[in-house]
Every structure is written in structure tokens, then in C-alpha cells.
Biopython code that builds the backbone (N, CA, C, O; Angstrom):
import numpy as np
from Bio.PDB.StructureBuilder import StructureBuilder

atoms = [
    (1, "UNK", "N", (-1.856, 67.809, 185.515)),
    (1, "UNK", "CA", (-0.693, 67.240, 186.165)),
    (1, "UNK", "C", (-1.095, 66.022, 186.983)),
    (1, "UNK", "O", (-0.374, 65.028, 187.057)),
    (2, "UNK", "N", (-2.234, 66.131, 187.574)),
    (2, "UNK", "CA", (-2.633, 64.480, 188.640)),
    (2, "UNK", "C", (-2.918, 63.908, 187.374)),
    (2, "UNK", "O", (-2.693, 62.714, 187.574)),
    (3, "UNK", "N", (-3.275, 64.028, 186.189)),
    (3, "UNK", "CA", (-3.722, 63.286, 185.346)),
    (3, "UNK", "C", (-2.502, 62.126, 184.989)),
    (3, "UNK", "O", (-2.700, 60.916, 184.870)),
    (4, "UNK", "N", (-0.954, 62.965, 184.828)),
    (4, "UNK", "CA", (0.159, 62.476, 184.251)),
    (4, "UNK", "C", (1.096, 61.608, 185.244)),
    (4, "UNK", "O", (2.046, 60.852, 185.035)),
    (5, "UNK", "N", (0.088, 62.255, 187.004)),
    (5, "UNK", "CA", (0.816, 61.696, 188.130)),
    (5, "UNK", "C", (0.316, 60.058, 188.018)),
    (5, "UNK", "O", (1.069, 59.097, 187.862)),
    (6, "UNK", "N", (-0.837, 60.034, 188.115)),
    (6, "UNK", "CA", (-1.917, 58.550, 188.139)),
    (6, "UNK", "C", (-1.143, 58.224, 186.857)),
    (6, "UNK", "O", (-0.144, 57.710, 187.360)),
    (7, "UNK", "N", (-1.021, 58.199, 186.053)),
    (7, "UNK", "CA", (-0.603, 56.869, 184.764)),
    (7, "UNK", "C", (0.952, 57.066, 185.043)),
    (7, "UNK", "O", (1.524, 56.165, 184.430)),
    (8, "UNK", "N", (1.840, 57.830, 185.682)),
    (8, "UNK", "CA", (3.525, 57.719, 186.041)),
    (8, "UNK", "C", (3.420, 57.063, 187.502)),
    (8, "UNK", "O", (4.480, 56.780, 188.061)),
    (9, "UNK", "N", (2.475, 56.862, 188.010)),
    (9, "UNK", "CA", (2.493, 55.682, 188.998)),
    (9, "UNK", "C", (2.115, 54.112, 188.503)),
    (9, "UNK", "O", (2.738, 53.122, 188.885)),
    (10, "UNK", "N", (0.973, 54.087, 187.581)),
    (10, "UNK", "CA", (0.469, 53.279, 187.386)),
    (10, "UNK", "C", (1.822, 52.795, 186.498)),
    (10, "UNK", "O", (2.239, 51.675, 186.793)),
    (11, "UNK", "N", (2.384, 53.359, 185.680)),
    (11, "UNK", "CA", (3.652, 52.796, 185.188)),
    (11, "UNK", "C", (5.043, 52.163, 185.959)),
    (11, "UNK", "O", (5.867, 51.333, 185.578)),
    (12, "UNK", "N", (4.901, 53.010, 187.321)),
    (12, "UNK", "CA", (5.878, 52.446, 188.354)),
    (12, "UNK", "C", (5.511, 51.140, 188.865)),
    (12, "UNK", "O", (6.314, 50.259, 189.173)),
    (13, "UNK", "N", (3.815, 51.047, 188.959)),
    (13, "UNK", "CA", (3.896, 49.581, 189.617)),
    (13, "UNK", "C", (3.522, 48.754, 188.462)),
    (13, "UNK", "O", (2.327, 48.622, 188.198)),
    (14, "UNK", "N", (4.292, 48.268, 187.851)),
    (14, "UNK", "CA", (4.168, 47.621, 186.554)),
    (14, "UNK", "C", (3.317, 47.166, 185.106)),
    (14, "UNK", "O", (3.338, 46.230, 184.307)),
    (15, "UNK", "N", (2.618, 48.357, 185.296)),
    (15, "UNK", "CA", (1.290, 48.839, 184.191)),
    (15, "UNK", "C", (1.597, 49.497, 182.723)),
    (15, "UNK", "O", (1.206, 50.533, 182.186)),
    (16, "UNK", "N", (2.474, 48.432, 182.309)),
    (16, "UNK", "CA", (3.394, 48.727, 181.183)),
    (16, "UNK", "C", (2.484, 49.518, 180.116)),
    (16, "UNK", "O", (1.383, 49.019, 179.885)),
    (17, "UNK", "N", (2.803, 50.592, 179.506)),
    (17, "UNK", "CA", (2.786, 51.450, 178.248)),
    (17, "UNK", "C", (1.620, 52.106, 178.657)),
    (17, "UNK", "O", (0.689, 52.312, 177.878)),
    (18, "UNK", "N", (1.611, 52.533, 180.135)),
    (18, "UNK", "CA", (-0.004, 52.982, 180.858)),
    (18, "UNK", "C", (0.732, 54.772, 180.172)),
    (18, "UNK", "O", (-0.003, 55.413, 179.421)),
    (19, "UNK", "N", (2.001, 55.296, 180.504)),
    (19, "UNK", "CA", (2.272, 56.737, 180.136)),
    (19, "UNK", "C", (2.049, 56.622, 178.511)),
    (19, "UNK", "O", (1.588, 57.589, 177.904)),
    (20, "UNK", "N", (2.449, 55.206, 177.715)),
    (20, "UNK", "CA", (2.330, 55.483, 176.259)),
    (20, "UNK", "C", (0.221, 55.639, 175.626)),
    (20, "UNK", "O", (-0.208, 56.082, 174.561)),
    (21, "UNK", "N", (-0.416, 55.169, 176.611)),
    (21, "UNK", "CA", (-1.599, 54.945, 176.448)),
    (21, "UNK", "C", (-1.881, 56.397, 176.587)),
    (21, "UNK", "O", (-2.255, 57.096, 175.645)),
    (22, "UNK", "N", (-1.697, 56.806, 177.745)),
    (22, "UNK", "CA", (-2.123, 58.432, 177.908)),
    (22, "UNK", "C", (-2.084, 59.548, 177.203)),
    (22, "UNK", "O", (-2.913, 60.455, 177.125)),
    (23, "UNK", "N", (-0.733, 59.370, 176.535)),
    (23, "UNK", "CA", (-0.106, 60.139, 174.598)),
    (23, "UNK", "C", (-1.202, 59.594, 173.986)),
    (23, "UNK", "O", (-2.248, 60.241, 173.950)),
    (24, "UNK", "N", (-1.123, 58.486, 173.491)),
    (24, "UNK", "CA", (-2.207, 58.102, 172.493)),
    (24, "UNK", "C", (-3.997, 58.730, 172.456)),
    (24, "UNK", "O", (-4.831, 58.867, 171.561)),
    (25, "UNK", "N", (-3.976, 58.944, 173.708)),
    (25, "UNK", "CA", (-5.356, 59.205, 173.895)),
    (25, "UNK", "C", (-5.342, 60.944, 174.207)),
    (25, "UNK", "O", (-6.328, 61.579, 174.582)),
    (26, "UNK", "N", (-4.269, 61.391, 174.005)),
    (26, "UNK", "CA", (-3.993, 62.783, 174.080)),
    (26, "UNK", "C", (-4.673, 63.717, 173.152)),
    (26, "UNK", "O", (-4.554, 63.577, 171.935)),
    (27, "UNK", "N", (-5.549, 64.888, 173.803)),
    (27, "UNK", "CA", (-6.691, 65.267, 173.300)),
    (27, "UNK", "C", (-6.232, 66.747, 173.919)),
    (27, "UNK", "O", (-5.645, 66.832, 174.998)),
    (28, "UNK", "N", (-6.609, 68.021, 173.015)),
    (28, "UNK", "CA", (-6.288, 69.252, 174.117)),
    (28, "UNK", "C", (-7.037, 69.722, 174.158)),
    (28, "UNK", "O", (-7.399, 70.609, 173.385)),
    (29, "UNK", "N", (-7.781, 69.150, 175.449)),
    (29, "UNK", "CA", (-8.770, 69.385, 176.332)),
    (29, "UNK", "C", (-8.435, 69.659, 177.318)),
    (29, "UNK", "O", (-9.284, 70.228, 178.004)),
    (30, "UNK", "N", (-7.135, 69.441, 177.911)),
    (30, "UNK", "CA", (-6.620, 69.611, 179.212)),
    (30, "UNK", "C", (-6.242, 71.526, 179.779)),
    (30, "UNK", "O", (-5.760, 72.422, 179.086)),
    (31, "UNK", "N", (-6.602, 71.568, 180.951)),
    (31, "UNK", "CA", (-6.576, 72.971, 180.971)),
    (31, "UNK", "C", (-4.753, 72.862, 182.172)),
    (31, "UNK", "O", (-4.334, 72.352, 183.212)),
    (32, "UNK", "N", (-4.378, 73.614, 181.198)),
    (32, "UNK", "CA", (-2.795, 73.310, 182.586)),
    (32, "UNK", "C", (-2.639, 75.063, 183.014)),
    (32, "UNK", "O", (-2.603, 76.091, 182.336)),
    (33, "UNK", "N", (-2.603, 74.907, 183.806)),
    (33, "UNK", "CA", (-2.033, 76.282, 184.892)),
    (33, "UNK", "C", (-0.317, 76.292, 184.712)),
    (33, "UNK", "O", (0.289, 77.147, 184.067)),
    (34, "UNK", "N", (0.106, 75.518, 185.197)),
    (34, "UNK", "CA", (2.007, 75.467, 185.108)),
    (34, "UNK", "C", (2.370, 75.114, 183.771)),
    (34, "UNK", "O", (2.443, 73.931, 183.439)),
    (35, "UNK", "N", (2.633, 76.179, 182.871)),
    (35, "UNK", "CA", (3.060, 75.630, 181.622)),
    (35, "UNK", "C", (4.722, 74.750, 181.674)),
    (35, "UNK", "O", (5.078, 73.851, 180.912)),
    (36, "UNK", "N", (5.522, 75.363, 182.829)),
    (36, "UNK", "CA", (6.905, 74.880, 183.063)),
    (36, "UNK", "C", (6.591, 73.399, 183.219)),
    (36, "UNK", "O", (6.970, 72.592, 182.370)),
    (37, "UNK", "N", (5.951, 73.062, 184.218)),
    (37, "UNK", "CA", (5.462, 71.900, 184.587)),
    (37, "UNK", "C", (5.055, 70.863, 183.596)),
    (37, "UNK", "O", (5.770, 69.862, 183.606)),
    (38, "UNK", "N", (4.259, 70.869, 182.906)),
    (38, "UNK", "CA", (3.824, 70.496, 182.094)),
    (38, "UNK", "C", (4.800, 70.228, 181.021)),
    (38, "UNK", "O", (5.064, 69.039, 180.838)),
    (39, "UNK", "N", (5.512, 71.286, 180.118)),
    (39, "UNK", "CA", (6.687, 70.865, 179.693)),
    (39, "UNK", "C", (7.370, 70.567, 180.308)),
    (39, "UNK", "O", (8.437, 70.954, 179.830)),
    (40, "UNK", "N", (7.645, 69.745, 181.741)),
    (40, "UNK", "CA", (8.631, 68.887, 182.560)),
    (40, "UNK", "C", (7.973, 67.796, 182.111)),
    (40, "UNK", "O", (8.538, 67.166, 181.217)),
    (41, "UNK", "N", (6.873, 67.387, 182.516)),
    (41, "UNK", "CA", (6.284, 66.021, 182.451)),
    (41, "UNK", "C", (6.388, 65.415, 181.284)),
    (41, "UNK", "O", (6.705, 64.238, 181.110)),
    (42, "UNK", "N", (5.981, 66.628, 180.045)),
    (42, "UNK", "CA", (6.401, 65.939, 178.583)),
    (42, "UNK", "C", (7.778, 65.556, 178.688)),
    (42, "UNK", "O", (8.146, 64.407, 178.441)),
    (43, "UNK", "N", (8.471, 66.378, 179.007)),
    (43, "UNK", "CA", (9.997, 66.102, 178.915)),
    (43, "UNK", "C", (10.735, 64.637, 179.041)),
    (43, "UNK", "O", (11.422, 63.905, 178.328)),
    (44, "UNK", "N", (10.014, 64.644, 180.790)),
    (44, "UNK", "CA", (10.742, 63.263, 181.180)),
    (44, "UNK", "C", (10.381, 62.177, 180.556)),
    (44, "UNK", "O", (11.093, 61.178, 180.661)),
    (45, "UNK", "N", (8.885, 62.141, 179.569)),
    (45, "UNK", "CA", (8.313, 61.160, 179.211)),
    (45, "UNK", "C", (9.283, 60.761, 177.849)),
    (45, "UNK", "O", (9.573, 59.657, 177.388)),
    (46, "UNK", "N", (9.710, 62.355, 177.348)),
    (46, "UNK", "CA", (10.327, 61.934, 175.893)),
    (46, "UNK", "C", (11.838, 61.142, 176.336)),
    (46, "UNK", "O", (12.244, 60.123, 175.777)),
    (47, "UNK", "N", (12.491, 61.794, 177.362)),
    (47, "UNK", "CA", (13.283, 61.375, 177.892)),
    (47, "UNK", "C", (13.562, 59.797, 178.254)),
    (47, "UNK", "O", (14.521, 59.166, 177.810)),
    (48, "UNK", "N", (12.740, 59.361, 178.979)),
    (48, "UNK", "CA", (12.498, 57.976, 179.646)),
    (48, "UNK", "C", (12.065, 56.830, 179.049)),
    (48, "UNK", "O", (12.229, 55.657, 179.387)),
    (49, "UNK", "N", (11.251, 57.509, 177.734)),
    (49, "UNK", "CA", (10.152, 56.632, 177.602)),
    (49, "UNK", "C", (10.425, 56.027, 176.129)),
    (49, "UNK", "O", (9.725, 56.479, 175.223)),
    (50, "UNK", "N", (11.368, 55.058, 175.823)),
    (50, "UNK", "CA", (11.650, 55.039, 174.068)),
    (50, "UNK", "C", (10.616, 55.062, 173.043)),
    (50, "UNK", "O", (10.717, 55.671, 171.978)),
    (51, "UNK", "N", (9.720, 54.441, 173.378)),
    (51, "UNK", "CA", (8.649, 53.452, 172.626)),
    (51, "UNK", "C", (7.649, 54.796, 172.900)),
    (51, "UNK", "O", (6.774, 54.642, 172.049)),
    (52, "UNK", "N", (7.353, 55.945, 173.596)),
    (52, "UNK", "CA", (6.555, 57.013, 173.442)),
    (52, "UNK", "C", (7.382, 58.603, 173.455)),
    (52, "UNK", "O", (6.998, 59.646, 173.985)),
    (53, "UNK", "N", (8.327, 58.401, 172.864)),
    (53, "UNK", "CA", (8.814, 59.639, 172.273)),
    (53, "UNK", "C", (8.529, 60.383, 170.903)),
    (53, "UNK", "O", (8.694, 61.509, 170.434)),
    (54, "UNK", "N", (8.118, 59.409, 170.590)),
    (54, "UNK", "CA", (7.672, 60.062, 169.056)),
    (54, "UNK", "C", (6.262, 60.627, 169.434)),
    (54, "UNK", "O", (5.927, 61.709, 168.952)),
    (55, "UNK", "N", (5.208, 59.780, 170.484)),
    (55, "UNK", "CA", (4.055, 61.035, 170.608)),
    (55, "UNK", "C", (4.345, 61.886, 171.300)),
    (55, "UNK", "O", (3.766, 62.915, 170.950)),
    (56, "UNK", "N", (5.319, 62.102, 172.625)),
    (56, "UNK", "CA", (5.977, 63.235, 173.345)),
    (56, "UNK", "C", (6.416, 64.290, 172.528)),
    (56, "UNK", "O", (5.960, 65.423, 172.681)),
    (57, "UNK", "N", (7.300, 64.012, 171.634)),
    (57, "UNK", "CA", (7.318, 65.129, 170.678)),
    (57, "UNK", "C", (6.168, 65.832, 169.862)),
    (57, "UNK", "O", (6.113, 67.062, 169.841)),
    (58, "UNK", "N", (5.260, 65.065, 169.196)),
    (58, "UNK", "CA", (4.246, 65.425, 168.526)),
    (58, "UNK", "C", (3.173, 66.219, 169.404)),
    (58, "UNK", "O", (2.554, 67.118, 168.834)),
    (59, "UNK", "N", (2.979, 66.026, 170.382)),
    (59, "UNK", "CA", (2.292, 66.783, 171.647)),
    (59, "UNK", "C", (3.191, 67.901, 171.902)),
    (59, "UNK", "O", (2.664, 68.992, 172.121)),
    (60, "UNK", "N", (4.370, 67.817, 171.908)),
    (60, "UNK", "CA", (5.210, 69.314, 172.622)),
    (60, "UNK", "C", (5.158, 70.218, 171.498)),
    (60, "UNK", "O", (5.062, 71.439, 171.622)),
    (61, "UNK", "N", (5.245, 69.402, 170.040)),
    (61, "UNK", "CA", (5.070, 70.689, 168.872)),
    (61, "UNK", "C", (4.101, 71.384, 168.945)),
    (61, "UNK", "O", (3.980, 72.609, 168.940)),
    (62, "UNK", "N", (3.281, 70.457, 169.027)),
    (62, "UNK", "CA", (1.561, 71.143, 168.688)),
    (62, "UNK", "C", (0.740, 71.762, 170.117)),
    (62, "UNK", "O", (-0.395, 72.200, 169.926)),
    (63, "UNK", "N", (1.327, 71.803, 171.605)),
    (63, "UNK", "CA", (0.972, 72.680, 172.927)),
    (63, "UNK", "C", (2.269, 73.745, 172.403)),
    (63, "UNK", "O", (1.991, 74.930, 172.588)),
    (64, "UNK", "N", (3.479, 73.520, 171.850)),
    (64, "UNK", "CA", (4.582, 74.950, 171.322)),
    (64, "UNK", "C", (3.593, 76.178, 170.509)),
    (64, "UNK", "O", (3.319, 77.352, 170.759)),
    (65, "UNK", "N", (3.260, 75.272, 169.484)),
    (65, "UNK", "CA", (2.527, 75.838, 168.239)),
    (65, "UNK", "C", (0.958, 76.839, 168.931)),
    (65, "UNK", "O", (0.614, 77.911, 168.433)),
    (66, "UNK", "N", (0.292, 76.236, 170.009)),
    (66, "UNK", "CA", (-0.735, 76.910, 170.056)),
    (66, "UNK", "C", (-0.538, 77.361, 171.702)),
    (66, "UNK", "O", (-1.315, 77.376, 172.657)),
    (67, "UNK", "N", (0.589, 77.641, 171.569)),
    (67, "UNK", "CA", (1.158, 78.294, 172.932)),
    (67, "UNK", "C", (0.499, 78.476, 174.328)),
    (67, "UNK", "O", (0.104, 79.447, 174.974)),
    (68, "UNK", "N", (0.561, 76.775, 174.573)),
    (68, "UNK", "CA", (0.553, 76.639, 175.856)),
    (68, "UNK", "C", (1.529, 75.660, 176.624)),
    (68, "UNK", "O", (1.549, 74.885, 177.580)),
    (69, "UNK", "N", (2.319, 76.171, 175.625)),
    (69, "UNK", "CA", (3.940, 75.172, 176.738)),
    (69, "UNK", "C", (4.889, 76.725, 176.488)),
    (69, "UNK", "O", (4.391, 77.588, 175.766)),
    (70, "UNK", "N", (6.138, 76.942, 177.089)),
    (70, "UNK", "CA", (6.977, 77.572, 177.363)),
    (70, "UNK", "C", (8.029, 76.382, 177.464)),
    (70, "UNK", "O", (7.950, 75.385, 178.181)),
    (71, "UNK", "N", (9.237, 76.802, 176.389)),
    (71, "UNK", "CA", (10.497, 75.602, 176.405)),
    (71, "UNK", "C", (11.339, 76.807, 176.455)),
    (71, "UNK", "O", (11.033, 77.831, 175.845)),
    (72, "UNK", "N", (12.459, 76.687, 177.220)),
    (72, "UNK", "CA", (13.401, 77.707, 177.460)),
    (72, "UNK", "C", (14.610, 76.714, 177.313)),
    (72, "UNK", "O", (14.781, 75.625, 176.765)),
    (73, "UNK", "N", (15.389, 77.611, 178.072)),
    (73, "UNK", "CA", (17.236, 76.764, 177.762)),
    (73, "UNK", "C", (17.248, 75.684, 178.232)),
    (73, "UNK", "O", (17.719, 74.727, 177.616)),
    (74, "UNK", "N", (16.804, 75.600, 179.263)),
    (74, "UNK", "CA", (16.803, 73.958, 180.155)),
    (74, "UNK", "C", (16.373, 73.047, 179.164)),
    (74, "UNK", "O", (17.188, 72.279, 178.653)),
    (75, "UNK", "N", (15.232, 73.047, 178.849)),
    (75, "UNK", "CA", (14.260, 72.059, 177.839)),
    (75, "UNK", "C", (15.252, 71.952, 176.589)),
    (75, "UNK", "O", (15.499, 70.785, 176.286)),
    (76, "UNK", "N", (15.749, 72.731, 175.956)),
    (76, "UNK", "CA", (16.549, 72.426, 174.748)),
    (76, "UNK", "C", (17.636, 71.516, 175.008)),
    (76, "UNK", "O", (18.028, 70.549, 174.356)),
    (77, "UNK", "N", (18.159, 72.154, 176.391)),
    (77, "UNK", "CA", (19.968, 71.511, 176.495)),
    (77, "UNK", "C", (19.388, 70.188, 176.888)),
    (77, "UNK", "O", (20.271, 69.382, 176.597)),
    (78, "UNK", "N", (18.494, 69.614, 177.333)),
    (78, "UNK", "CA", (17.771, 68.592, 177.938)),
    (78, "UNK", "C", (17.699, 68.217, 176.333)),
    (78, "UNK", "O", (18.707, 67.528, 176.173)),
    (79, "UNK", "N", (17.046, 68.313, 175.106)),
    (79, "UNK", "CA", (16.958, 67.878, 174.180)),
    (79, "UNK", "C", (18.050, 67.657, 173.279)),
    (79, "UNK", "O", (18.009, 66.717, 172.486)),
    (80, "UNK", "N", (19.072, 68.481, 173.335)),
    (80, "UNK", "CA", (20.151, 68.562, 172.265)),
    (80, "UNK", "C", (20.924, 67.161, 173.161)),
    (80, "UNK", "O", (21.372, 66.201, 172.533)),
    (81, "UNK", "N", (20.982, 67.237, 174.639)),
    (81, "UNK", "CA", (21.817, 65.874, 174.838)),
    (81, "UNK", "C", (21.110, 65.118, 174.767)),
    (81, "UNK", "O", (21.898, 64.244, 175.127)),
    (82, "UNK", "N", (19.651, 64.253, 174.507)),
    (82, "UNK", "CA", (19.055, 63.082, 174.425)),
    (82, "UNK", "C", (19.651, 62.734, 172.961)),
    (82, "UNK", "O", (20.268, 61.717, 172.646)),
    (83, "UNK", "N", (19.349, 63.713, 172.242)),
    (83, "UNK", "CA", (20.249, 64.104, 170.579)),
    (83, "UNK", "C", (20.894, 63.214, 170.475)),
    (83, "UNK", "O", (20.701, 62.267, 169.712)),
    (84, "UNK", "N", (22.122, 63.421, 171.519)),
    (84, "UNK", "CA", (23.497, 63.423, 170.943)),
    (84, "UNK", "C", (23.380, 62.174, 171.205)),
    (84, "UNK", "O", (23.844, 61.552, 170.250)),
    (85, "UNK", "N", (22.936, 61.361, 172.141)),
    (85, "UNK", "CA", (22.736, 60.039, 173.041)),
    (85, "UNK", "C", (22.340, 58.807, 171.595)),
    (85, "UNK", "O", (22.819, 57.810, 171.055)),
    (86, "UNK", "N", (21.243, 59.653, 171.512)),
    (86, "UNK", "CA", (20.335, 58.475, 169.936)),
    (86, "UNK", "C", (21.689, 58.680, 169.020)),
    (86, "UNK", "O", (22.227, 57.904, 168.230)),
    (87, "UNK", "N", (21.885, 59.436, 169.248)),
    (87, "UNK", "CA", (23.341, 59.809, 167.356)),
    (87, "UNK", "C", (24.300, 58.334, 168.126)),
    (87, "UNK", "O", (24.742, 57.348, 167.537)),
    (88, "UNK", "N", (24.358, 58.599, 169.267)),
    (88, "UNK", "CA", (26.120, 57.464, 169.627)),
    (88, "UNK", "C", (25.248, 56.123, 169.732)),
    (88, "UNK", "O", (25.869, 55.061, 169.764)),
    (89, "UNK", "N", (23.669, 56.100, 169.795)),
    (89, "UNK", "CA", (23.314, 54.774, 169.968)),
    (89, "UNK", "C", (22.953, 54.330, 168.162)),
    (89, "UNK", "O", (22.731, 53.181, 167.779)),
    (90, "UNK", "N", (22.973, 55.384, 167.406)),
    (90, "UNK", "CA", (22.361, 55.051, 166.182)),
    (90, "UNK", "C", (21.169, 54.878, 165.988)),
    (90, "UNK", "O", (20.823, 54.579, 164.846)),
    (91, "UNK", "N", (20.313, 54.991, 166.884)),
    (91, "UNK", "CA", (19.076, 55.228, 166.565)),
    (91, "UNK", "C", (18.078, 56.628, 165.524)),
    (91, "UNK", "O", (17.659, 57.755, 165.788)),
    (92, "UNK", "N", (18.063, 55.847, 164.467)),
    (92, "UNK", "CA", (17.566, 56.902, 163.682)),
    (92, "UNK", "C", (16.362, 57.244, 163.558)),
    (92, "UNK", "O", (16.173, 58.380, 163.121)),
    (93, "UNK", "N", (15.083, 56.338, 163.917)),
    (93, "UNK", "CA", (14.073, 57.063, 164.457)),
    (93, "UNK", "C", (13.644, 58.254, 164.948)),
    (93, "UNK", "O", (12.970, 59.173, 164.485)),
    (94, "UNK", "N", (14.550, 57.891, 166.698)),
    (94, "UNK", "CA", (14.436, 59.078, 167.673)),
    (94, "UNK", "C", (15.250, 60.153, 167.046)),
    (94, "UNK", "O", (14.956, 61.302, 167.374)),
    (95, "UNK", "N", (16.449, 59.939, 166.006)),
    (95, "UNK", "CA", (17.090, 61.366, 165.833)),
    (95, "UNK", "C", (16.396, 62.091, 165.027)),
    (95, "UNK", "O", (16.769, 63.257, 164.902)),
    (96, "UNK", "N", (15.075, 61.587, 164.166)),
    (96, "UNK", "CA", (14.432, 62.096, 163.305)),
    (96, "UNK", "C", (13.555, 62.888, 164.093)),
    (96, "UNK", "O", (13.636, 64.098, 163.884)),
    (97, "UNK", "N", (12.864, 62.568, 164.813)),
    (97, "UNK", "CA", (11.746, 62.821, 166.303)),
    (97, "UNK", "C", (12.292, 63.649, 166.822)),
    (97, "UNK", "O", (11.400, 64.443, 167.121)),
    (98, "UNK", "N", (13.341, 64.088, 167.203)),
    (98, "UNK", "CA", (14.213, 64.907, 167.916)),
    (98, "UNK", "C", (14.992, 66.302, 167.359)),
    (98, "UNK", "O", (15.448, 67.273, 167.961)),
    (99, "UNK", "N", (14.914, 65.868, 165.626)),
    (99, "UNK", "CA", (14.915, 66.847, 164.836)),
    (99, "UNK", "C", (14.023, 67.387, 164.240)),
    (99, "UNK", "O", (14.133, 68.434, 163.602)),
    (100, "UNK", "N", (13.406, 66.980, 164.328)),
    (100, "UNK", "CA", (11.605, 67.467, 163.761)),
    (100, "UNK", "C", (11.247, 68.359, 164.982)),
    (100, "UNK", "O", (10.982, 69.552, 164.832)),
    (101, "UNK", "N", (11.246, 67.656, 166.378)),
    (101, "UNK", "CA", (11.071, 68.857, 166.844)),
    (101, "UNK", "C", (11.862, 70.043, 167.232)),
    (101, "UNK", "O", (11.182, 70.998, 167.609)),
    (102, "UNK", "N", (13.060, 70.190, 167.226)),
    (102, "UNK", "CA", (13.770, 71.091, 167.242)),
    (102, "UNK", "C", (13.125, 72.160, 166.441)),
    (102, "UNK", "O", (12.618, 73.221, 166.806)),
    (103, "UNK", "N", (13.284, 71.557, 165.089)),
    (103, "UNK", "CA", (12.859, 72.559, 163.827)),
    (103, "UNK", "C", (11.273, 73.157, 163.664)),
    (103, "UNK", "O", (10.916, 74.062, 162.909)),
    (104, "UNK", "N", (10.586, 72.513, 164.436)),
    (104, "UNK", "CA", (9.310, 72.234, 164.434)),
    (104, "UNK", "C", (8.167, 73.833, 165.786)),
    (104, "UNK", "O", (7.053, 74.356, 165.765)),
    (105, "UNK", "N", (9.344, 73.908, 166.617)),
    (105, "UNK", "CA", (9.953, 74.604, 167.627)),
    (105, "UNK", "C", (10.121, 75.957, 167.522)),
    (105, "UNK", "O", (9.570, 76.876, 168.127)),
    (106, "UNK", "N", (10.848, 75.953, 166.782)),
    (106, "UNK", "CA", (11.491, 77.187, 166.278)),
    (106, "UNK", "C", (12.802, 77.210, 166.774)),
    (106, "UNK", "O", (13.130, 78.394, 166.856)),
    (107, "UNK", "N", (13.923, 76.305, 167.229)),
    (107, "UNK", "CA", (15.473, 76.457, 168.040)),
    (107, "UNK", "C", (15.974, 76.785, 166.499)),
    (107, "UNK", "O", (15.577, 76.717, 165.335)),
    (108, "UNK", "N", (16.799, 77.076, 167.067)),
    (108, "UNK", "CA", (17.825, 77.952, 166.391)),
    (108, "UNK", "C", (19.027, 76.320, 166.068)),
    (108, "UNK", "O", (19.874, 76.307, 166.961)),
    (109, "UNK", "N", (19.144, 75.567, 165.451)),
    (109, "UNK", "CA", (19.801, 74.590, 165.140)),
    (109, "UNK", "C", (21.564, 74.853, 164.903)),
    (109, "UNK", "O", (21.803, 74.747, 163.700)),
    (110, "UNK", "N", (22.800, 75.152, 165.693)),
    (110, "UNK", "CA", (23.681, 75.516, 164.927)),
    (110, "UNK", "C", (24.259, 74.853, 164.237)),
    (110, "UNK", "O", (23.634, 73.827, 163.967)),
    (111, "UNK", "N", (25.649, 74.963, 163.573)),
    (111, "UNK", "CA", (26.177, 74.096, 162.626)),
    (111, "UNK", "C", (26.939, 73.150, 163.231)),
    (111, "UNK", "O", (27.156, 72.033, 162.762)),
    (112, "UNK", "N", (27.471, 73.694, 164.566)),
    (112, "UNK", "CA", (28.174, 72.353, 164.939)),
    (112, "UNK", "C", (26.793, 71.150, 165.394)),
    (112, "UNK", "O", (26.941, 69.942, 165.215)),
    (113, "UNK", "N", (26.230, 71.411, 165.653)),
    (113, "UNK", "CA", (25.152, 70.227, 166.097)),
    (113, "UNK", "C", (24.856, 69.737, 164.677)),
    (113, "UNK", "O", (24.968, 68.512, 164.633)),
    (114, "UNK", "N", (24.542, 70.237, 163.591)),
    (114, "UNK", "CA", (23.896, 69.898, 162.301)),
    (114, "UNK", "C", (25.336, 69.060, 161.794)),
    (114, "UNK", "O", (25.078, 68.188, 160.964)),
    (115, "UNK", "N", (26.542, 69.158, 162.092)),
    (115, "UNK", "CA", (27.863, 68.312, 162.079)),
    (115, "UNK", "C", (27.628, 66.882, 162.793)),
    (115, "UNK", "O", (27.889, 65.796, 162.276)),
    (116, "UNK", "N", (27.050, 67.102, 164.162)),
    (116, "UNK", "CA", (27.147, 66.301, 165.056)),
    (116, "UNK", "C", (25.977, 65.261, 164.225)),
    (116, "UNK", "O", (26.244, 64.060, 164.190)),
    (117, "UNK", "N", (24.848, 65.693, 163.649)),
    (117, "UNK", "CA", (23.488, 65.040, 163.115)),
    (117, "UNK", "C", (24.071, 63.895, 161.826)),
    (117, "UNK", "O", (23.731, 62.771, 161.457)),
    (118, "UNK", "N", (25.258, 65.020, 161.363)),
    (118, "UNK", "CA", (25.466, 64.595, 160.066)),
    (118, "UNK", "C", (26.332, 63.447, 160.477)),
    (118, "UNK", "O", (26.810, 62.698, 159.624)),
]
sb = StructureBuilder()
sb.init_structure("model")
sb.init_model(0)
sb.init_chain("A")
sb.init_seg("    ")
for serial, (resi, resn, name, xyz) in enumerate(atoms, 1):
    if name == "N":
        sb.init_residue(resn, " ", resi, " ")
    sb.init_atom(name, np.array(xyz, "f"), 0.0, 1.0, " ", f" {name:<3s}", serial, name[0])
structure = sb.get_structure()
């Protein structure tokens, strides 16, 4: 977590793509105690960050997959509306990124959202 604090500062004082550098160099080596936490920090990054959401996701599948993140209801409803956001902006990238990890996850996808995709 100080790891993600130092490059989300270094990004505040104008150290552009310092959080996208930190994904890139993302290695799981890191030992995290707060798994909630941790899936916060990914979160806000996928959230905030356009240009590093596609490694935010690829990191949250693969700490999901070898279970050391915990995503509960918050984290989804947090994901299904970034969703809906890329669908009204048309961005088809992120809706791909965003559906990959859903599915990727294990959520339960319903049909009205798979309406909303379509």
C-alpha cells in the first residue's frame, strides 16, 4: 500500500503515467495484508486512470485468480457503473476490459446488463 501511496502522489504532483508505470512493472511479489484495501487501490486506478485500466484489470484477474484480492458487492456495483459510463461514452476498448473482467472473475453477468452491453 505505501508502495501505491508514493506513485498516487507522485502522480498528484504532476509525474504523469508514474501509477501507469507501477502496473507495468507489476510483479507478484508484493506481500499485502488488507486484501479490501488493495482491491480499493486497484479499483480507483481502473476507475481514474483511462490509459491504465486495461493493466488494472489484468492485475485484479490474476490477484482474483490466485486469491489474494476479495471483490464483493461494492467492487462490482463500482464496476458495472464504470460499464455503463464507457457503453454511453462508446468506448469499446474499456467495455471489452471491463467485460473480460467481469467474466474473468467469476460475476454472475445478468441479462439485463448483457442488453445494456449489447
Amino acid at each position: 500500500m505505501e508502495l501505491f501511496n508514493k506513485f498516487l502522489n507522485m502522480e498528484k504532483q504532476g509525474e504523469k503515467g508514474a501509477v501507469r508505470y507501477l502496473l507495468k512493472t507489476y510483479k507478484n511479489e508484493y506481500h499485502v495484508e488488507d486484501k479490501e484495501l488493495y482491491a480499493s487501490y486497484l479499483l480507483n486506478v481502473l476507475c481514474n486512470d483511462e490509459k491504465a485500466l486495461g493493466l488494472a484489470c489484468k492485475i485484479i484477474i490474476h490477484e482474483y485468480n490466485t486469491k489474494r484480492v476479495e471483490l464483493d458487492e461494492y467492487f462490482y456495483n463500482a464496476i458495472i457503473n464504470k460499464l455503463e459510463y464507457e457503453i454511453k461514452k462508446k468506448h469499446d476498448l474499456e467495455i471489452v476490459w471491463l467485460v473480460y473482467l467481469l467474466i474473468y472473475t467469476d460475476f454472475q453477468i445478468t441479462q439485463d446488463l448483457i442488453k445494456i452491453i449489447i
